[in-house]
TORKOL-4160 file (C-alpha; in steps of 0.2 Angstrom, whole numbers, padded with zeros to 4 digits, m for minus):
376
<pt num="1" X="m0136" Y="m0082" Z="m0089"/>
<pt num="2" X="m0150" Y="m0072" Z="m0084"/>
<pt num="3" X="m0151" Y="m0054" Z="m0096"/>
<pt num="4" X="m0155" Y="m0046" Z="m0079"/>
<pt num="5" X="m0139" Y="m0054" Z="m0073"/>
<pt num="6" X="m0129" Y="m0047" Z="m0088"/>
<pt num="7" X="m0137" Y="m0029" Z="m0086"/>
<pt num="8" X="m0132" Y="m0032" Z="m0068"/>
<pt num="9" X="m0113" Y="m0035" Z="m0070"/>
<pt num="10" X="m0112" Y="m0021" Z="m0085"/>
<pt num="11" X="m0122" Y="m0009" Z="m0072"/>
<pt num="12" X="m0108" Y="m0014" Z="m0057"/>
<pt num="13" X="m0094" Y="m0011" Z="m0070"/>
<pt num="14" X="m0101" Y="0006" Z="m0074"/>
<pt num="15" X="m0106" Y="0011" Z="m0054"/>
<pt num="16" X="m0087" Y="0005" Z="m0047"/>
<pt num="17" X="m0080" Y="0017" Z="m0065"/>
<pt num="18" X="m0093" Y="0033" Z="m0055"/>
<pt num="19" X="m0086" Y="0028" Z="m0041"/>
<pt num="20" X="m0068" Y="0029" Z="m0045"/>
<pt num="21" X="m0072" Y="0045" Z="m0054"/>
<pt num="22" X="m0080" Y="0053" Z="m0040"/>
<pt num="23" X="m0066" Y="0050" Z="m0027"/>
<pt num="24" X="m0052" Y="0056" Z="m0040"/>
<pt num="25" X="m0062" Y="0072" Z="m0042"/>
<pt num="26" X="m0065" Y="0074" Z="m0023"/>
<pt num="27" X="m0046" Y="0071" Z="m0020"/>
<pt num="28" X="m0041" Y="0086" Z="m0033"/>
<pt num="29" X="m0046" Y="0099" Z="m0023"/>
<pt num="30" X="m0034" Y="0093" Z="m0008"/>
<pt num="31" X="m0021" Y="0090" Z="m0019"/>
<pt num="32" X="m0021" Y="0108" Z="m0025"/>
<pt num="33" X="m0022" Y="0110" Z="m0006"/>
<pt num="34" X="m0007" Y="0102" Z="m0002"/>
<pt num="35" X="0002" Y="0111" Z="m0019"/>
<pt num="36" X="m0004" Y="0128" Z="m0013"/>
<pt num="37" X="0003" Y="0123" Z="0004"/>
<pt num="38" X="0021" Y="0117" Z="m0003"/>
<pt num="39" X="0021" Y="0137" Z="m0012"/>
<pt num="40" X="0016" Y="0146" Z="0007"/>
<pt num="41" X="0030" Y="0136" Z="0012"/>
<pt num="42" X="0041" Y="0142" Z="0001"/>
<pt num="43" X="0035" Y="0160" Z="0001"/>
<pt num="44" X="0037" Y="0162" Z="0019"/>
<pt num="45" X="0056" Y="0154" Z="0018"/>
<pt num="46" X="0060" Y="0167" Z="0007"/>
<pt num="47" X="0052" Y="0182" Z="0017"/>
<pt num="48" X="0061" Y="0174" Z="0034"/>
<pt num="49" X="0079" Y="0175" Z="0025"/>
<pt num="50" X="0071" Y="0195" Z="0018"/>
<pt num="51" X="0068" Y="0200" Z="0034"/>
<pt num="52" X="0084" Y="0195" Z="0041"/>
<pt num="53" X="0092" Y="0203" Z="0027"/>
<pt num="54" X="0083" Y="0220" Z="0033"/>
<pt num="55" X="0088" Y="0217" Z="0050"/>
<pt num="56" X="0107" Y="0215" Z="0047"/>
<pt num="57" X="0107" Y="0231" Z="0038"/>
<pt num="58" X="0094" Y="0239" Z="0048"/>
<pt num="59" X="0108" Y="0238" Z="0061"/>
<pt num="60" X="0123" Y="0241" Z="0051"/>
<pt num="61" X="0114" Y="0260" Z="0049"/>
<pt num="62" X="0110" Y="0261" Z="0069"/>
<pt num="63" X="0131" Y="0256" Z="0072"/>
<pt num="64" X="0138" Y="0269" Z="0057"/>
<pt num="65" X="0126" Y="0280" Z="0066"/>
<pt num="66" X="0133" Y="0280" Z="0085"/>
<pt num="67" X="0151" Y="0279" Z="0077"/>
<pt num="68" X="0146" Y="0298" Z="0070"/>
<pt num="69" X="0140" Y="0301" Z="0086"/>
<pt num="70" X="0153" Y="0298" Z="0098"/>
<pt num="71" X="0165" Y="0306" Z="0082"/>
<pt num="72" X="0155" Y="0321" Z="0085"/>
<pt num="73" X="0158" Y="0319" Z="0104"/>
<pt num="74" X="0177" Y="0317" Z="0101"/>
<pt num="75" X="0175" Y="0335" Z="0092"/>
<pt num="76" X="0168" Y="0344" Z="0105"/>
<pt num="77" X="0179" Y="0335" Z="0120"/>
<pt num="78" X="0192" Y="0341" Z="0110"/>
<pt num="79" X="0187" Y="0358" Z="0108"/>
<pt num="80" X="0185" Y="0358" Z="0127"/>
<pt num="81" X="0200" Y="0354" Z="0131"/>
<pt num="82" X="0207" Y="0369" Z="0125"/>
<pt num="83" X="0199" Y="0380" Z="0138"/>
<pt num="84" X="0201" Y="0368" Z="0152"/>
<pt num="85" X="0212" Y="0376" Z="0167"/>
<pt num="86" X="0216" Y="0362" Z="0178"/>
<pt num="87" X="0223" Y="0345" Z="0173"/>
<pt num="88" X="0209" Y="0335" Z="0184"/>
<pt num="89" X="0197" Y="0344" Z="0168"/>
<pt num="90" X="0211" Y="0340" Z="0155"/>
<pt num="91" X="0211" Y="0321" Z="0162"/>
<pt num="92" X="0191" Y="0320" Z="0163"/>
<pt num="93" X="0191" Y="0326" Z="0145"/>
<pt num="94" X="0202" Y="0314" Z="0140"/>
<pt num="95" X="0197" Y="0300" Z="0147"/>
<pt num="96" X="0176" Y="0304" Z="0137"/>
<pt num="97" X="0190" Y="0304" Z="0122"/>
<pt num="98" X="0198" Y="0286" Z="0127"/>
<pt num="99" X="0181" Y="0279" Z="0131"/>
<pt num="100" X="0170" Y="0288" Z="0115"/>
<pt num="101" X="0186" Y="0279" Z="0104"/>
<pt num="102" X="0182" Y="0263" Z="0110"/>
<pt num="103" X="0164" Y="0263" Z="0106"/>
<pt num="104" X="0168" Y="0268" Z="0090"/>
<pt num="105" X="0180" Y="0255" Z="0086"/>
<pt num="106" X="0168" Y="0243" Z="0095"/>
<pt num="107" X="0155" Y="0248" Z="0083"/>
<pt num="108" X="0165" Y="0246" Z="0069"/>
<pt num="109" X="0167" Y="0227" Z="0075"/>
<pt num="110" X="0150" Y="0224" Z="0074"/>
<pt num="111" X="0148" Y="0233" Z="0056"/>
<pt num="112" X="0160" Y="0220" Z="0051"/>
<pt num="113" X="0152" Y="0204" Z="0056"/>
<pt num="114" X="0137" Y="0214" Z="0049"/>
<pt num="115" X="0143" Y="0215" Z="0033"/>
<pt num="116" X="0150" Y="0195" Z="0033"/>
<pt num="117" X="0130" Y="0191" Z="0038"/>
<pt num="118" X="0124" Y="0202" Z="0025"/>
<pt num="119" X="0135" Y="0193" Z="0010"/>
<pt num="120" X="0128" Y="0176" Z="0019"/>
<pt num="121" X="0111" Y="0183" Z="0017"/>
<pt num="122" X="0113" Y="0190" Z="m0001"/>
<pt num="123" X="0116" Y="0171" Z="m0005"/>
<pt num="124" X="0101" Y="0166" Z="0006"/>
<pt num="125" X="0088" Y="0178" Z="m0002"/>
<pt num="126" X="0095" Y="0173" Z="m0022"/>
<pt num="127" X="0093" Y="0153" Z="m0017"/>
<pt num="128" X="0078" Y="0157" Z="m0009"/>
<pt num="129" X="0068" Y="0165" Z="m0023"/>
<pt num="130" X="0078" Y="0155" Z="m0036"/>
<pt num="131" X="0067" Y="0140" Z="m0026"/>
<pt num="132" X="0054" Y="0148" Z="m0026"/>
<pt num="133" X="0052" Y="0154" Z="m0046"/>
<pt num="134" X="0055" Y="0136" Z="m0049"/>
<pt num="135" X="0042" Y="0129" Z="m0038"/>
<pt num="136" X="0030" Y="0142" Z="m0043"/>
<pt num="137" X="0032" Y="0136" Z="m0058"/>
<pt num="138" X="0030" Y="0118" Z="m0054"/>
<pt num="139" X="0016" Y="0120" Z="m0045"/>
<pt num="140" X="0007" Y="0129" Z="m0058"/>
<pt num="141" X="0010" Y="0116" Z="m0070"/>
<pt num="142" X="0003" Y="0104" Z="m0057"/>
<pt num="143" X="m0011" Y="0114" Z="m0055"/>
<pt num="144" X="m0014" Y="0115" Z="m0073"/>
<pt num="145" X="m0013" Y="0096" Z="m0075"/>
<pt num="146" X="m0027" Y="0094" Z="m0059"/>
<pt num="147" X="m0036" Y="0106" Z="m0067"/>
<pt num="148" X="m0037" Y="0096" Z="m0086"/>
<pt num="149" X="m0038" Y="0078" Z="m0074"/>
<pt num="150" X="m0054" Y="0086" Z="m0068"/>
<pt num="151" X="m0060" Y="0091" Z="m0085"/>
<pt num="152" X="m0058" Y="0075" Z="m0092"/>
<pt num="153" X="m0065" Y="0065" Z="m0077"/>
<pt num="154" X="m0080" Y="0078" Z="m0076"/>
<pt num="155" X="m0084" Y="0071" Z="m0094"/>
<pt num="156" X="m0081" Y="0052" Z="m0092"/>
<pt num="157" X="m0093" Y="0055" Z="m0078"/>
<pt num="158" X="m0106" Y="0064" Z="m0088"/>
<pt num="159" X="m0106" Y="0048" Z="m0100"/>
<pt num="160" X="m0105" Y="0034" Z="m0089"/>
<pt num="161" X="m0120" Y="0041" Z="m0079"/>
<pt num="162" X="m0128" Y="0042" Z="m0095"/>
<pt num="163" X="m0124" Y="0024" Z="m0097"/>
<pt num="164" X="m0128" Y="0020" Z="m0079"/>
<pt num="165" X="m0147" Y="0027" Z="m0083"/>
<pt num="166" X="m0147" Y="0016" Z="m0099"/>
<pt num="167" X="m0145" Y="0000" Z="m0088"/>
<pt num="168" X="m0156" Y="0002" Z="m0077"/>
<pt num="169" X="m0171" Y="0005" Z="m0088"/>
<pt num="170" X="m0168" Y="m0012" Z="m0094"/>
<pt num="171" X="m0167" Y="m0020" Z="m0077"/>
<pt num="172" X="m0184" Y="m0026" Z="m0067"/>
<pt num="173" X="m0188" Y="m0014" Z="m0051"/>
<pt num="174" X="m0185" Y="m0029" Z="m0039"/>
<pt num="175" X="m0170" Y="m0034" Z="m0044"/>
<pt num="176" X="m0165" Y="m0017" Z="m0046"/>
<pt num="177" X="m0169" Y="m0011" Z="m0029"/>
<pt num="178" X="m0160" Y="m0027" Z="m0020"/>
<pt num="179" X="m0145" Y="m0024" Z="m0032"/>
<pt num="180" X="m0144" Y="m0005" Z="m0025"/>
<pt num="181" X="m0148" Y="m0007" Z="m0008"/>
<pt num="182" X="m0135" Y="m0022" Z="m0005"/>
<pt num="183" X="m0121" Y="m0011" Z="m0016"/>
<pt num="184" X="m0125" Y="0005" Z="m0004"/>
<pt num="185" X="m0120" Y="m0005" Z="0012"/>
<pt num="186" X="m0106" Y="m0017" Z="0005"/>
<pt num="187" X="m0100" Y="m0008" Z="m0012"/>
<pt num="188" X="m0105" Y="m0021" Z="m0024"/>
<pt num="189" X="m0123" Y="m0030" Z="m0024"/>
<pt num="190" X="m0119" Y="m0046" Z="m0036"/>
<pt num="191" X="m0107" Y="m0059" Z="m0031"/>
<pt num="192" X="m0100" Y="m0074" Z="m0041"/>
<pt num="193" X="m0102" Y="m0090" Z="m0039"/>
<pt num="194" X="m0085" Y="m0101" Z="m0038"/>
<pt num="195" X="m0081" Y="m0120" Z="m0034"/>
<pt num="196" X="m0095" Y="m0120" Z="m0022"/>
<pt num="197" X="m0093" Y="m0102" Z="m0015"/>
<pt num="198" X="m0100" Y="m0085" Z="m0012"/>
<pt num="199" X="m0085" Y="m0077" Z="m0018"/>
<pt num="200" X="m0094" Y="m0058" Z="m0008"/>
<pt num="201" X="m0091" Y="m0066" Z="0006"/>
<pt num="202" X="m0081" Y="m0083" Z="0005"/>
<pt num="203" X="m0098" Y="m0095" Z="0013"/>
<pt num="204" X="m0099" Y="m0111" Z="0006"/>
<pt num="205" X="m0114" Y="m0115" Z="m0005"/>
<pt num="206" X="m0127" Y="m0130" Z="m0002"/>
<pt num="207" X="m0125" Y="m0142" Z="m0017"/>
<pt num="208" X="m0143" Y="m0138" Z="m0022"/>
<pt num="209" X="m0140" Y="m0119" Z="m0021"/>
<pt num="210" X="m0125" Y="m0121" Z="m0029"/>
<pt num="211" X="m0132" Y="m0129" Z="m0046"/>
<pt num="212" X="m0149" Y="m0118" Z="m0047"/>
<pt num="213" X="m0136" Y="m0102" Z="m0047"/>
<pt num="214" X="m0127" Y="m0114" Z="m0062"/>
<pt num="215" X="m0141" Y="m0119" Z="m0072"/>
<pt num="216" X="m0145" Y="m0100" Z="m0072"/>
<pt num="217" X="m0164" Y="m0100" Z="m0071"/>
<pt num="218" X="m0167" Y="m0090" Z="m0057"/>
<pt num="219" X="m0161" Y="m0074" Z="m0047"/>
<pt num="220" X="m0154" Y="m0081" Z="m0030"/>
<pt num="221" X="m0148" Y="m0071" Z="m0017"/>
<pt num="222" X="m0134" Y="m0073" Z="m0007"/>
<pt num="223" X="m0143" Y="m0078" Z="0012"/>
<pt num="224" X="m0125" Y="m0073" Z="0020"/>
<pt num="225" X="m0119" Y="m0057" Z="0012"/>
<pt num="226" X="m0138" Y="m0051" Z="0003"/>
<pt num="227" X="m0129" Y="m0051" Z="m0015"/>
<pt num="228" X="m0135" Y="m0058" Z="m0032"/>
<pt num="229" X="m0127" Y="m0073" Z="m0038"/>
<pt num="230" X="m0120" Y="m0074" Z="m0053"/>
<pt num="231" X="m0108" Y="m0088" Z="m0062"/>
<pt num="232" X="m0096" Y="m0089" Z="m0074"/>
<pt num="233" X="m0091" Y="m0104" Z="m0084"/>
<pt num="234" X="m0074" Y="m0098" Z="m0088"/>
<pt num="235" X="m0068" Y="m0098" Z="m0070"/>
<pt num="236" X="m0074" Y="m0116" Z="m0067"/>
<pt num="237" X="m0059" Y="m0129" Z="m0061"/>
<pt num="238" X="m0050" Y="m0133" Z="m0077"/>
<pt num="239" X="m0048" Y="m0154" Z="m0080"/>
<pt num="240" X="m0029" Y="m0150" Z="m0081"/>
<pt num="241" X="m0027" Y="m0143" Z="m0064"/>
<pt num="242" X="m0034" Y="m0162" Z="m0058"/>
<pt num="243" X="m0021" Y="m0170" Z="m0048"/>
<pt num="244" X="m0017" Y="m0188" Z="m0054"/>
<pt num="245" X="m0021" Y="m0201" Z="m0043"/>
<pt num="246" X="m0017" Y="m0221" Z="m0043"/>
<pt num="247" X="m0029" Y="m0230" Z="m0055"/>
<pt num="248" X="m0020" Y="m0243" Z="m0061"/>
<pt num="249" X="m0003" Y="m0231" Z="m0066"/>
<pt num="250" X="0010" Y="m0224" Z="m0057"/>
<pt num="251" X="0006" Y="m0208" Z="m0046"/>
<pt num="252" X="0012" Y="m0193" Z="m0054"/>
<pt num="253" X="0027" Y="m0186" Z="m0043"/>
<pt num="254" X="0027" Y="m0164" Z="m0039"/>
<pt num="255" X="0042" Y="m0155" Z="m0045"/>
<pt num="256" X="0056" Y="m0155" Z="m0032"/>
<pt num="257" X="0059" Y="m0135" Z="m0038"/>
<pt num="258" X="0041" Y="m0132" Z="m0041"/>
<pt num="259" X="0037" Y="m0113" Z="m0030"/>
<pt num="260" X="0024" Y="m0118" Z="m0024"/>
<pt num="261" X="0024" Y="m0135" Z="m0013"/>
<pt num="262" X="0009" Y="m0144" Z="m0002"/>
<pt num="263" X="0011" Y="m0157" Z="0011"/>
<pt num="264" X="0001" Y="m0166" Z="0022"/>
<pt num="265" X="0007" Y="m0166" Z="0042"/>
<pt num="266" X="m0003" Y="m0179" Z="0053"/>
<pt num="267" X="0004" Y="m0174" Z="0069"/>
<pt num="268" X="0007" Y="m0154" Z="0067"/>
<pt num="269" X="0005" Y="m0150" Z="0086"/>
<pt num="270" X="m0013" Y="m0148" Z="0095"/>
<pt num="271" X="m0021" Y="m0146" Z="0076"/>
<pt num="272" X="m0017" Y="m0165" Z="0072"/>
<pt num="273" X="m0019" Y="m0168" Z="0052"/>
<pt num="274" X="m0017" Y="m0152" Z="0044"/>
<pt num="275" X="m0014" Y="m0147" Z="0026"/>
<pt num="276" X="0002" Y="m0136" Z="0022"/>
<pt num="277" X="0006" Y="m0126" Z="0007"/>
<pt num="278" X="0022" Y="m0115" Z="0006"/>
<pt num="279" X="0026" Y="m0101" Z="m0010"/>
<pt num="280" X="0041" Y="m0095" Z="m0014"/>
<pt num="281" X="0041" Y="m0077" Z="m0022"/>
<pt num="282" X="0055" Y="m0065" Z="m0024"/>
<pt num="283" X="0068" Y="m0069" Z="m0010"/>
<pt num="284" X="0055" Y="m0074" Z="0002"/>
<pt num="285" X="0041" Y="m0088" Z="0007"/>
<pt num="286" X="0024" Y="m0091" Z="0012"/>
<pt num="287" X="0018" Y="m0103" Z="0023"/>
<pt num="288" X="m0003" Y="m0108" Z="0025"/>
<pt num="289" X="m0009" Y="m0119" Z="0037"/>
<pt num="290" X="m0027" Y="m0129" Z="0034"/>
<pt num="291" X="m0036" Y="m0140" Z="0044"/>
<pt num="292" X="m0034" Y="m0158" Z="0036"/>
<pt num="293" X="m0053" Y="m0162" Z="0034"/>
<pt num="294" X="m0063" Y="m0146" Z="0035"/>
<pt num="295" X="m0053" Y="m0136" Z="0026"/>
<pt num="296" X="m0051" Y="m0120" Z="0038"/>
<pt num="297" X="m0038" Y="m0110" Z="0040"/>
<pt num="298" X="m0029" Y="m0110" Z="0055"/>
<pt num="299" X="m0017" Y="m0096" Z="0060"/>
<pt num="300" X="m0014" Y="m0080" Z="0049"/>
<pt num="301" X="0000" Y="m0083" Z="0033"/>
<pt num="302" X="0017" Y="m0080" Z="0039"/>
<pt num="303" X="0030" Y="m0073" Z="0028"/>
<pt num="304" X="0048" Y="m0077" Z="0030"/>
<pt num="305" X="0064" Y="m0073" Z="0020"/>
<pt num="306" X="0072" Y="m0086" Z="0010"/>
<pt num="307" X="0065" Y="m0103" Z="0000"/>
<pt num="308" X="0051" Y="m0111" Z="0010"/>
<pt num="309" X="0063" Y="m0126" Z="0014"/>
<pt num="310" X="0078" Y="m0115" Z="0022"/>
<pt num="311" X="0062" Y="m0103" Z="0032"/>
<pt num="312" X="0051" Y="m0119" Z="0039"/>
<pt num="313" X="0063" Y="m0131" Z="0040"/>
<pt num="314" X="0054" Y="m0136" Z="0057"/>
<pt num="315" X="0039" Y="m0139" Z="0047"/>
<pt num="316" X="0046" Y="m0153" Z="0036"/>
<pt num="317" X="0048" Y="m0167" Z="0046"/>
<pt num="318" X="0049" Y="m0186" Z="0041"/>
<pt num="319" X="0030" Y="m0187" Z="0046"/>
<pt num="320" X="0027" Y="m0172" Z="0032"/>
<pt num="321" X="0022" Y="m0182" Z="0015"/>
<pt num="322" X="0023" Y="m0171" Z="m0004"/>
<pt num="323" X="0007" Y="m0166" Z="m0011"/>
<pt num="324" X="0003" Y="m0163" Z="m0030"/>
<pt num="325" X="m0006" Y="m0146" Z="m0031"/>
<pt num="326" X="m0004" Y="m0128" Z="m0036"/>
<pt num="327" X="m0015" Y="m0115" Z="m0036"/>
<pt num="328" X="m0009" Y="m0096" Z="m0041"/>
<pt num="329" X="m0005" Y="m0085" Z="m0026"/>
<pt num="330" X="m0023" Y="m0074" Z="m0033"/>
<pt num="331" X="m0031" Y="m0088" Z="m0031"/>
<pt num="332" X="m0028" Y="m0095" Z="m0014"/>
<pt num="333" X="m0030" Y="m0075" Z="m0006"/>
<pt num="334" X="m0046" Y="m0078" Z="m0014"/>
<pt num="335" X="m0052" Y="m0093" Z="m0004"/>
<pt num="336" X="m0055" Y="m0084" Z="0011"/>
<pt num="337" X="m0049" Y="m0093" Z="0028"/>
<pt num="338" X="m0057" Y="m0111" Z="0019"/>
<pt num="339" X="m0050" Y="m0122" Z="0005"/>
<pt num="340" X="m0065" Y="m0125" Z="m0009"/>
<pt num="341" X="m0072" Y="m0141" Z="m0008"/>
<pt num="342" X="m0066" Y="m0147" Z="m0024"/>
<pt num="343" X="m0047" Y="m0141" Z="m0021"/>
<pt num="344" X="m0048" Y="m0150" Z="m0005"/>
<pt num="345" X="m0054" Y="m0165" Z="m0015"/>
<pt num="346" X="m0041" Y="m0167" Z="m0026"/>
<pt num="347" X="m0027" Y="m0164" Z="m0010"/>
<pt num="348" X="m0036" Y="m0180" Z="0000"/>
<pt num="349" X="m0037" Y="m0189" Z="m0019"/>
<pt num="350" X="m0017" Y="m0186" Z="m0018"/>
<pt num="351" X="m0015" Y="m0192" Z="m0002"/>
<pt num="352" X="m0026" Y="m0207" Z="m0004"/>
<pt num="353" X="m0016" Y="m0211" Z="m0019"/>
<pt num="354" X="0002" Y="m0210" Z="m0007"/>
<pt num="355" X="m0005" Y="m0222" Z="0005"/>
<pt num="356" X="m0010" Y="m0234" Z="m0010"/>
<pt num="357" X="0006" Y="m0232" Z="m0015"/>
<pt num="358" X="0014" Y="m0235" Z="0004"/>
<pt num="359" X="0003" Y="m0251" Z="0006"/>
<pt num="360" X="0009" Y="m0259" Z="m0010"/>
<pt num="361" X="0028" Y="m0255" Z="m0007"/>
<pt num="362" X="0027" Y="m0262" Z="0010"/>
<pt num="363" X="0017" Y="m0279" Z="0005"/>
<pt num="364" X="0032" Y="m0281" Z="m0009"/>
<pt num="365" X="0047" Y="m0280" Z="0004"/>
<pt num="366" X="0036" Y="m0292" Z="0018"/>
<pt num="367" X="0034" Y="m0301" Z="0003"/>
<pt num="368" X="0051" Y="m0304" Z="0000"/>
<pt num="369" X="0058" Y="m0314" Z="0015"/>
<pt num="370" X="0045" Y="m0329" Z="0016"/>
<pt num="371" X="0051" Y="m0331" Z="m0003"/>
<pt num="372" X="0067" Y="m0333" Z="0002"/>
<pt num="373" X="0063" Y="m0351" Z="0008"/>
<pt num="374" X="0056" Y="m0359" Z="m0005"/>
<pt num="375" X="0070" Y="m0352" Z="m0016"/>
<pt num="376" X="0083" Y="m0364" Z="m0010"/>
């Protein structure tokens, strides 16, 4: 590999670390929002349930009030009544007493709900600022912990920039500036090369192309996505994961309760040939669908619940033939809406090596009745 190339992907692991950094140190400040928010919320629970308080006893006060009032009305109707010379005075007199009485013991009524609603709001005021003494609290330990998050993430930044600047003095201007300008627009400038493919942006590469970015002589450039190419030997197709084929030996058979299962489908609807592959993972299924020959995608991935043969049991005909193959989950999300050309590969290996198989079962039962014959 180029030096450039490895300053490259040392400078990209260094700009996605700022990058991370700088959103997380961005975010703080709402979070401390959204605490300081939670503690207004609180605050203004607690001065709702006070104000009620002072509002029940505010009224208490204004009923003990008219009951000395209309006492003091009583009084003087009484007095009153003592000078009065006709009964229609003595019966007016009265009748303020009657009426002064039963605003008083209606007034008492209402001092006793009163006084229920105010042991109700004792209760509410206590849990109300027990709540908020805790939360206070709580939030200023949160805040406190923001506050260090910051700190520390302020100094991370401060050294990876300094490492940042480090790597780009050892990088040439050109390759620099296209490395920049493609990350600005698409958040990474390089991309690596895998089993044919721009891996940015999943576009198959020309077999020419494909062993210049190998070999590792040159800078290329991406002509779809603008990135660098890069390429890794260590994520190259391992020999193991080659499917056997027929060559001179038996075909090696998949494993019936393998999670992961492919199968070859020659009349799947308007598609025709296609390639299916179902996974099974935690209680529920996948299911893919690839055009036989290209490759392509075809549809979106459906998820069902259960094991792939109980939740497409309409997809496993007779015409459906068992495919060896298995690729990790990561992997096949990774492909894009394409198979790479050499997974596709070892799938029509497979099948090629079934329909050996199928032609050599069949010439050994046609071969069977014309011996019949000539062995009597």
């Amino acid at each position: 590999m180029l030096p450039d190339i490895d300053k490259l992907l040392e400078l990209q692991v260094a700009d996605k670390e700022i990058r991370r950094l700088h959103e997380e140190i961005a975010a703080l400040p709402k979070r401390t929002a959204l605490i300081e928010q939670k503690l207004a919320g609180t605050k203004a629970h607690l001065e709702k349930v006070r104000t009620a308080a002072k509002s029940d006893d505010a009224n208490r006060k204004k009923f003990e009030a008219n009951i000395k009032d209309l006492q003091g009305k009583i009084s003087k109707y009484r007095d009153q009544s003592l000078d009065v010379k006709t009964n229609d005075q003595y019966k007016a007199l009265l009748h303020e007493i009657q009426f002064a009485e039963q605003e008083i013991r209606l007034n008492e009524d209402r001092i006793l709900e009163v006084m229920v609603n105010v042991d109700v709001r004792e209760k509410e005021v206590k849990a109300a600022e027990a709540e908020l003494k805790a939360e206070t609290a709580e939030i200023e330990k949160e805040k406190e912990d923001a506050r260090k998050v910051t700190a520390e993430d302020q100094k991370k930044l401060s050294e990876w920039n300094t490492k940042r600047d480090a790597l780009r003095h050892g990088i040439s201007e050109d390759i620099l500036r296209q490395y920049e300008r493609v990350a600005k627009f698409r958040g990474s400038g390089l991309a690596e090369v895998r089993d044919h493919k721009c891996m940015g942006c999943q576009v198959m590469l020309r077999p020419q192309t494909y062993n210049e970015v190998r070999n590792g002589e040159t800078v290329m450039v991406c002509e779809s996505c603008s990135r660098i190419y890069y390429f890794n030997p260590a994520n190259e197709v391992k020999p193991e994961q080659e499917v056997v084929t027929v060559t001179g030996r038996k075909r090696a058979r998949p494993k019936a309760d393998a999670p992961q299962a492919w199968f070859y489908r020659p009349d799947y609807g308007e598609e025709g040939e296609v390639l299916l592959v179902f996974t099974n993972s935690g209680g529920s299924s996948t299911r893919r669908i690839y055009e036989m020959h290209t490759g392509r995608q075809v549809g979106a991935v459906l998820l069902r619940e259960g094991t792939y043969r109980l939740a497409f049991p309409e997809d496993l005909t007779d015409a459906a033939l068992r495919l060896n193959g298995h690729w990790e989950e990561k992997e096949i999300d990774e492909w894009g809406s394409e198979i790479p050309s050499n997974a596709l590969d070892l799938l029509h290996k497979d099948l090629l090596a079934i329909r050996r198989e199928h032609r050599a079962s069949h010439k050994d039962h046609s071969a069977s009745p014309a011996e019949q014959p000539a062995a009597r």
